[in-house]
C-alpha angles and dihedrals in degrees: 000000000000100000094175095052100045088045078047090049105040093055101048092041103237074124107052109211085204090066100027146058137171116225119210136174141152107310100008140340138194143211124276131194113227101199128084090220087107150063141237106263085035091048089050093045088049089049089044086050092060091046091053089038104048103002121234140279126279099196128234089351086074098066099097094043089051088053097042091053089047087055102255117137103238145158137171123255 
């Protein structure tokens, strides 16, 4: 996932939090749209879209990418 570019895009709201939310959890993760203004075929092709877009999560090995985008310095013992 492009962590830059998500942290870029949430807070500038090109992605609207109020829409969207990442899901993570131990070993991935995907986004997931929050509002009931879709179906189903346009909710998966607006979910398809992010992924394209951004990639996906790839759970807790994305730590250091997340803190590193957020400018921590930050590595993996």
């Amino acid at each position: 996932m492009n962590y830059e570019k998500v942290i870029k895009d949430f807070n500038n709201n090109t992605i609207d939090p109020k829409k969207w939310q990442v899901v993570m959890d131990n070993d991935g993760g995907y986004w997931s749209y929050l509002l009931d203004d879709l179906g189903d075929e346009e909710r998966e092709e607006a979910v398809d879209n992010m992924s394209k877009k951004y990639g996906d999560p790839d759970g807790y090995n994305d730590i250091v990418n997340v803190l590193n985008s957020a400018g921590v310095n930050c590595d993996w013992c």
